[in-house]
Structures are given as C-alpha cells and as structure tokens.
N, C-alpha and C positions, 0 to 999 in steps of 0.2 A: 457379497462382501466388498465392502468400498476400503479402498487404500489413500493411507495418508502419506503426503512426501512432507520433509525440512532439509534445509542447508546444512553440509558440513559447516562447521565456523562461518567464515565468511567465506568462501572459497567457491562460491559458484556453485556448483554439485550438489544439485540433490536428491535423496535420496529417501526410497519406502520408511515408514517409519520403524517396519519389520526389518532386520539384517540377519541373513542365512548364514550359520556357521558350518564353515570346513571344515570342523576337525571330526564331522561326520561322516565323511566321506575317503576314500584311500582303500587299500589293500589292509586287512587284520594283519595284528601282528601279535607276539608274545611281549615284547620290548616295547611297543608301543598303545595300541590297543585293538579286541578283539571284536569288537559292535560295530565298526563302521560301515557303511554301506558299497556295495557292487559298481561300476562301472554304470550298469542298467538301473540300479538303485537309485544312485548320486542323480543321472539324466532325466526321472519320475520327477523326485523332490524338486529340483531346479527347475522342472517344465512346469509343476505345477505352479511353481511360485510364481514365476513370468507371467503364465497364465494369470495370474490373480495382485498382478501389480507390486509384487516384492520385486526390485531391479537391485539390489545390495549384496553383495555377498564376499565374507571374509576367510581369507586362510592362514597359510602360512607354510615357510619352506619347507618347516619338518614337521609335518602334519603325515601323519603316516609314510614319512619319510619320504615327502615331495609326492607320494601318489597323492592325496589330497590336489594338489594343485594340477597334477593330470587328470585326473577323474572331470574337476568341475571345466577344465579347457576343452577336453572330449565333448563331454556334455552342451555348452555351449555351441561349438562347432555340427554335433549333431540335431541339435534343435534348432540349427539355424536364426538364433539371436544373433541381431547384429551389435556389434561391438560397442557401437553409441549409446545402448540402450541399457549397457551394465556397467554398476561401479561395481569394478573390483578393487578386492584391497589384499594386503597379502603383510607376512609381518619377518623381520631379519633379526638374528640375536644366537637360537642357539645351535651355533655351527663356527664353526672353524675361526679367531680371528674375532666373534663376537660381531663390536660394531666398528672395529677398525675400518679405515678407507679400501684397504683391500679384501677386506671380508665385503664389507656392504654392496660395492663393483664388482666383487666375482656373485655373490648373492642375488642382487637383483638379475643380473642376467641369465641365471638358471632357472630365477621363478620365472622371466617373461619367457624363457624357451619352452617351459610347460603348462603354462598357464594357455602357449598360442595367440601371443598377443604383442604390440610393440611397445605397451606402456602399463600403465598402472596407475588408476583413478587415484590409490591412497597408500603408500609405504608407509608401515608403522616399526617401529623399534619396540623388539617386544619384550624386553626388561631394558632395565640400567646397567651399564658396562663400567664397573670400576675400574676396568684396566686401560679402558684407551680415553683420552682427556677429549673432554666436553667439544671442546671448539672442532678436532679431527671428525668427529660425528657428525655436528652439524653442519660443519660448512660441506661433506661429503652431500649428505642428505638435500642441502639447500643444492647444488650443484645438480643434483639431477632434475629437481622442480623445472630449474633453469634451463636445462635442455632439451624439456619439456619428456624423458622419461618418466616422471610423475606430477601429477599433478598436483598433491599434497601432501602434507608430511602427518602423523601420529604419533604418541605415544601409548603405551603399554603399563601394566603394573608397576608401580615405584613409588617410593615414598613423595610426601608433598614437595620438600625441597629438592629432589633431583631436579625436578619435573620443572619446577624455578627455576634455579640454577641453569636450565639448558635453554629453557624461553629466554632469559636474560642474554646469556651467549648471542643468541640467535638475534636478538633484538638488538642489540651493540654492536653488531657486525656486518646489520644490514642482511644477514639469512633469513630463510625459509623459517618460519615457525609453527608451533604444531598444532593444528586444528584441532586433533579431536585426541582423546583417551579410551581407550580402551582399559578399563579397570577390572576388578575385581569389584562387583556388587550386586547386593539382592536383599532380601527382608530375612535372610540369616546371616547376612556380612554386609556391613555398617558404615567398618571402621572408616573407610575411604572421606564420611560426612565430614570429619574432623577437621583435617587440611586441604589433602588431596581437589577435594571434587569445589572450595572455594575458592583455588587459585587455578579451574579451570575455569570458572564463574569470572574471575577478574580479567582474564585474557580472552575471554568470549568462543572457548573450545568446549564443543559435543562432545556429550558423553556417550558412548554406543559399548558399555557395561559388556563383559561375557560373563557366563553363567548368571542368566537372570532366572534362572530358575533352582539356580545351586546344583546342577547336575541332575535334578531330578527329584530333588527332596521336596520344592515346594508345589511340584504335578501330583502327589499323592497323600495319601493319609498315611500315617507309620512312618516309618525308617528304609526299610527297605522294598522294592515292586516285585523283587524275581527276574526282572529282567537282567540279560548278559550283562549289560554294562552295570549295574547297581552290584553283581555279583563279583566284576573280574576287577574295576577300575580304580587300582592303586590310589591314582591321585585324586580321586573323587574321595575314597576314604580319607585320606593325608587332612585332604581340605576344611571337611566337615566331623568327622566323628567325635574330635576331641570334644567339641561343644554338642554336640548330641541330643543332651537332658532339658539345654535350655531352648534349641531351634525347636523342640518336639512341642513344646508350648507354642510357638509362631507359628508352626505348621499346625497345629487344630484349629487357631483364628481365622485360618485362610479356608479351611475348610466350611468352617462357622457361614465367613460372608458367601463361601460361593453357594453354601445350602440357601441362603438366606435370597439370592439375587438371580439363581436357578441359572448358573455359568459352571465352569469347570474352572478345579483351582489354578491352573495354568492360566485362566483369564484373567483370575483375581491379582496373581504374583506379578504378570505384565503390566496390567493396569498400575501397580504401583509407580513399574517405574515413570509412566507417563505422568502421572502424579507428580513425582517428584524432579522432571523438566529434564527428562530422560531424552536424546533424540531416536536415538537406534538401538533395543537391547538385539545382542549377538543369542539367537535363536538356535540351536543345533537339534534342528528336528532329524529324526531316523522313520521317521513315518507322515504322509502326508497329513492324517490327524492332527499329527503335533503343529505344523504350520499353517491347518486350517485354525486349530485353538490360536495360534499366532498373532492372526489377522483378525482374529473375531475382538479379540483383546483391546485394542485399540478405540472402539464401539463402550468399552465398560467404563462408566465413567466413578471413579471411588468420592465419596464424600469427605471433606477431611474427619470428620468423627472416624470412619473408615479406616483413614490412614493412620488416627491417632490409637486406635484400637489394635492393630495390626502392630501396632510400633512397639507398643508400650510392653508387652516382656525382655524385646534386645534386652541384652549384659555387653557388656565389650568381651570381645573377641582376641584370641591370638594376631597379630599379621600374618595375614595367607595371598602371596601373590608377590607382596616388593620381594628382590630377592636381599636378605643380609650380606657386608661386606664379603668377599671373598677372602 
C-alpha cells in the first residue's frame, strides 16, 4: 500500500493523505461512548498506521473525557515513534469557559500533559463560541502559534460566515489564521458545498472532513451493521436518521460502483472525497481492516460520471454540526 502526503494550507506540514481519528480510542463510557478501543487496542491501530505511512492523527480534549488524548500519548511513547514524525492535532471548545483566553490557556496545557508532548502540530476550535467575541479567541490562538506551542491554527464545524468573520479578524490584526476545517462532510451531508467549503477555497484552507464515512452508514449496505456503535451511538442517530429514506438511495449507489470496480464501499466513499480536493478525511477506524480499507482508497480513482451518479439523489439536509445561537 503506497501513501500519499499534502500540505496543511500553506503551513509547511504535511501530512498522509489518510488522518486517524481519536474519538476511537479512550475508556467507554455510558455518557460518552461505549465502542472505543483499549489502551492495547488504540497502540495496534496507531502502530499499524505508522507502519503503512499514516503520520496524522486527530483528537480532542473531551474525547472520552481526555482518555482519548492518554491512550494515543501512551501509544506513541510505547511504539517508540519519534515525535517529528507525528502531526498531532487535537480540538478546544467543549469545556469550561468554551474559547475564552482562559479556557483555551488552561485547555491546551492539559491536552499537551496527556498527549506527552510540548506542542501540537495543529489546534483547532471545535465549534463557534457565541459568548466570547471573535478577536479574544484569535489573538489567544495566534499567540500560541507565536510561542511556537502550536504550529497551526483550525477550525471546526460552523456556519460559512463565522468561519469569515474570524479569518477577517485574524487577517486585520496581523494573527494566526486558520489553515484547515474540520467539517462535517460525506456523500449523505452536503450542505457544507454551499458556503462553507468555498470560503475555505478562497483562503487556501484543507479540508480534513470528519465522518467521511457518516459514521458507518456509507461502509455497508442497509441502515444498520450490528455493531456496538451502530446500536448504542446517540449522536450518530441525532446525525443521520432524520434523512434516512433518502441517504438509503446514496448508499445503494455506492454499493452499485464498489460491486462494479470490485473495492469495498468504504473505498468508494473515501475516494469521493479525494475527488472532490479533499486533503485529509478524519478516518476513525476501530479495526485495522478499516485503515487498511483506508489506505487502499486513495489508489481508487472515481470518474466524474462516478461522482455525478453518486451525487445525483442528495436533497438538502437539516444543518448537523454548526451549533445554532445559544
């Protein structure tokens, strides 16, 4: 399996085209979620990745309530990967304070205490904060670039104009501005095409998508696998059920080309995003199959008849991801 690397934005760094998600990894929880992988688990997945040229990988501080961020520091330190060799990225928001200056400065320094590390390749702000004004956030955020505790800044799910609005800040003030987005997107959520993902296009910020696979809906045939997570995970329901009747159309297309191109549909759903000038989709494999499908993806190249075919049942969708005013 050959791996492909590209640049965050412009920022030097770069990175597999695969990015391993932490929110697979941590202690189960009832309150949180109950599929995530072991200590020993999380250290397989991440050894394998290494092994096969994935150097990416993203979390966040309440990712099963900061074990997420112990597991994959463990793992690293036990694998003996040197530090140079991994971009980590990790995301600040929902905890105490939001994206206040004091929230963000007591935040980052509990994810580098458990992550075991003295920086962080990528800080992302993982929603929009309507309570603390634009400029306190960014000039916070720009301020650690500068002290060189991270290297780059992020954003997260949010509507098109926040996402403006704080590049412009950032840009009139001489701050840190944000490389990449982390969104919400896949071939049963859309919406992002409309604003969002062209005023990432104008400011020359990657896109590295979570759930490109919608949680699981676009790895199989049907609605549901059986497995734990398909059966326990609240917000994987929340996310997707409403529209149901009409993703269940997008999901037999995808089924369609991967019968037809003799891939698994996990290859086919990745492949779009590359298609569509994706840098990094955020992957959260629970088994190394899933990150061998991963990596294999990359290799499938879709036609646009492909992509037009695959396209063409979307409806517009609810918004799932920006959060609405508080």
């Amino acid at each position: 399996m050959n791996m492909e690397y590209a640049e965050l934005g412009n920022t030097g760094i770069k990175v597999s085209r695969i990015c391993v998600g932490g929110m697979s990894f941590g202690e189960p929880s009832e309150d949180f979620h109950r599929w995530t992988l072991s200590r020993e688990e999380t250290k397989e997945v991440i050894g394998f990745c290494f092994e096969n040229g994935i150097n990416f990988i993203d979390t966040a501080n309440t990712y099963s309530h900061g074990t997420s961020e112990e597991f994959i520091g463990h793992a690293l330190r036990e694998l003996e990967i040197p530090r140079e060799d991994v971009v980590l990225a990790s995301k600040v928001y929902f905890n105490e304070g939001h994206l206040s200056m004091e929230a963000i400065l007591r935040e980052i320094d509990l994810t580098l205490d458990r992550l075991g590390t003295d920086y962080l390749d990528l800080y992302q702000i993982h929603r929009f904060d309507y309570g603390t004004p634009i400029e306190e956030t960014m000039e916070t955020l720009s301020d650690l670039v500068e002290s060189g505790i991270v290297r780059a800044i992020g954003a997260s799910a949010m509507y098109g104009y926040q996402f403006h609005n704080m590049q412009i800040a950032a840009e009139r003030n001489g701050w840190a501005m944000f490389s990449t987005m982390q969104n919400h997107y896949n071939l049963l959520y859309r919406e992002d095409e409309r604003e969002l993902i062209p005023i990432c296009r104008q400011y020359g910020v990657s896109l590295i998508p979570y759930s490109p696979l919608a949680g699981g809906h676009l790895a199989h045939t049907g609605w549901t696998s059986g497995s734990l997570r398909s059966s326990t995970d609240r917000v994987l329901a929340d996310k997707y059920d409403r529209a149901k009747e009409n993703d269940l159309q997008i999901i037999e297309r995808v089924h369609e080309l991967s019968v037809r191109y003799g891939v698994s549909m996990s290859q086919v759903s990745l492949a779009w995003h590359f298609a569509k000038g994706v840098t990094a989709p955020i992957v959260g494999g629970t088994k190394v199959s899933h990150m061998e499908d991963a990596i294999a993806s990359i290799e499938l190249k879709l036609s646009d008849d492909d992509i037009e075919y695959l396209e063409e049942p979307y409806l517009p969708h609810e918004i799932v991801g920006a959060l609405r005013s508080l």
